[in-house]
C-alpha positions in Angstrom: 130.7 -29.0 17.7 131.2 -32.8 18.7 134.8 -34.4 18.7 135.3 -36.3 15.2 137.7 -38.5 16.0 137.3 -40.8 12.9 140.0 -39.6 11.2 142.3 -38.9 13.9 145.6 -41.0 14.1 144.2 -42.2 17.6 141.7 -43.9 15.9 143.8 -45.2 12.9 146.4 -46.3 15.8 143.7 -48.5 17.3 142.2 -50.1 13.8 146.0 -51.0 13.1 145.8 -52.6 16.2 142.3 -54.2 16.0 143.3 -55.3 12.3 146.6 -56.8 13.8 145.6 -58.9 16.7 142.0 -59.8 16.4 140.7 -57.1 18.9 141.8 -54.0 20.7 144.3 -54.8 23.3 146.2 -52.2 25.3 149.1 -53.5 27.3 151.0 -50.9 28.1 149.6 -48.2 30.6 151.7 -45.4 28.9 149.1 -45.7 25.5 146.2 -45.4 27.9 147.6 -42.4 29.2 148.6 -40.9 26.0 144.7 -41.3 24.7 143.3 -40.1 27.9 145.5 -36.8 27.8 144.8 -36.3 24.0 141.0 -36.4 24.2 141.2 -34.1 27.0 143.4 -31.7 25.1 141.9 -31.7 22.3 138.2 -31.4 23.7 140.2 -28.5 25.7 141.3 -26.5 22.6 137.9 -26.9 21.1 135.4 -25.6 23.9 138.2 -22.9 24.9 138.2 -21.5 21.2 134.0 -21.6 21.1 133.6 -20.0 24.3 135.4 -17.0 22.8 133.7 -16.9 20.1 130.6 -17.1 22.4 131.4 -14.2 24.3 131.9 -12.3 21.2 128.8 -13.4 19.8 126.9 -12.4 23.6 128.6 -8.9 23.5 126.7 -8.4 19.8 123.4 -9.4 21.3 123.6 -7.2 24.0 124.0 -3.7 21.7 122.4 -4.7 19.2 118.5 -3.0 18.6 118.0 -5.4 15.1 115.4 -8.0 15.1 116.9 -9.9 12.6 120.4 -9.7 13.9 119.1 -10.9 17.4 117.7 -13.9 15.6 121.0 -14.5 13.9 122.5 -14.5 16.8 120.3 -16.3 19.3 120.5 -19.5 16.5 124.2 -19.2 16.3 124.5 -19.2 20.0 122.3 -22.5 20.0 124.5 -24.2 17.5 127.4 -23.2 19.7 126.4 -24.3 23.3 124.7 -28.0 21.9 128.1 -29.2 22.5 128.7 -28.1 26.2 125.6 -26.8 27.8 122.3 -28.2 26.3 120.4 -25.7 28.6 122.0 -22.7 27.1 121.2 -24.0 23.7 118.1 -24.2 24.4 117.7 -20.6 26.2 118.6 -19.3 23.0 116.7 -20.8 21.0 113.7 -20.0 22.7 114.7 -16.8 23.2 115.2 -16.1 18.9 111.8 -17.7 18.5 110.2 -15.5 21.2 111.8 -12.1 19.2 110.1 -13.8 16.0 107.1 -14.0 17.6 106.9 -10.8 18.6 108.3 -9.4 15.0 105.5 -11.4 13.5 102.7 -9.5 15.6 103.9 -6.1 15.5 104.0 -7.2 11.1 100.5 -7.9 11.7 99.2 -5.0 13.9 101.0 -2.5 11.0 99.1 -3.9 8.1 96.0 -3.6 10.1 96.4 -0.1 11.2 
């Protein structure tokens, strides 16, 4: 999940500013501060909340025997990691098109038998 911060009152905070005096002009450190600290906390909150659903989701994938589940889950993991760790992301997606794969050709060596 990426940051939205269009709709943030950060962002409104600035356009008032912008609107008011031609361009964005901080003089006071103490603002500068205040948006530095926000977007940390708020990028924070929102790793620290998927990283526990991430380890929920890894524990599932672990017991799990289904196929389809495993697939499931390898996607949603994907979706999950794009925002911190691209090469996680893509582990699990590789590794959900690999189970396919294999789902596929033991589909096909049963209707040949």
């Amino acid at each position: 999940m990426f940051l939205n911060l269009r709709f943030s009152p950060i962002v409104q905070f600035i356009f008032f500013l912008k609107a008011r005096r031609g361009h964005i002009y901080f003089k006071n450190i103490l603002i500068r501060v205040f948006l530095v600290l926000f977007l940390l906390i708020n990028a924070n909150l929102i790793l620290g909340q998927n990283h526990e659903k991430i380890d929920s989701f890894e524990k599932v994938l672990l017991q799990t025997e289904n196929d389809s589940l495993k697939m499931e889950l390898n996607k949603s993991l994907g979706i999950m990691w794009e925002a911190s760790n691209l090469d996680s992301s893509i582990f699990h997606y590789n590794q959900g098109k690999e189970i396919a794969k294999m789902r596929f050709i033991k589909q096909k060596v049963n209707l040949s038998e």
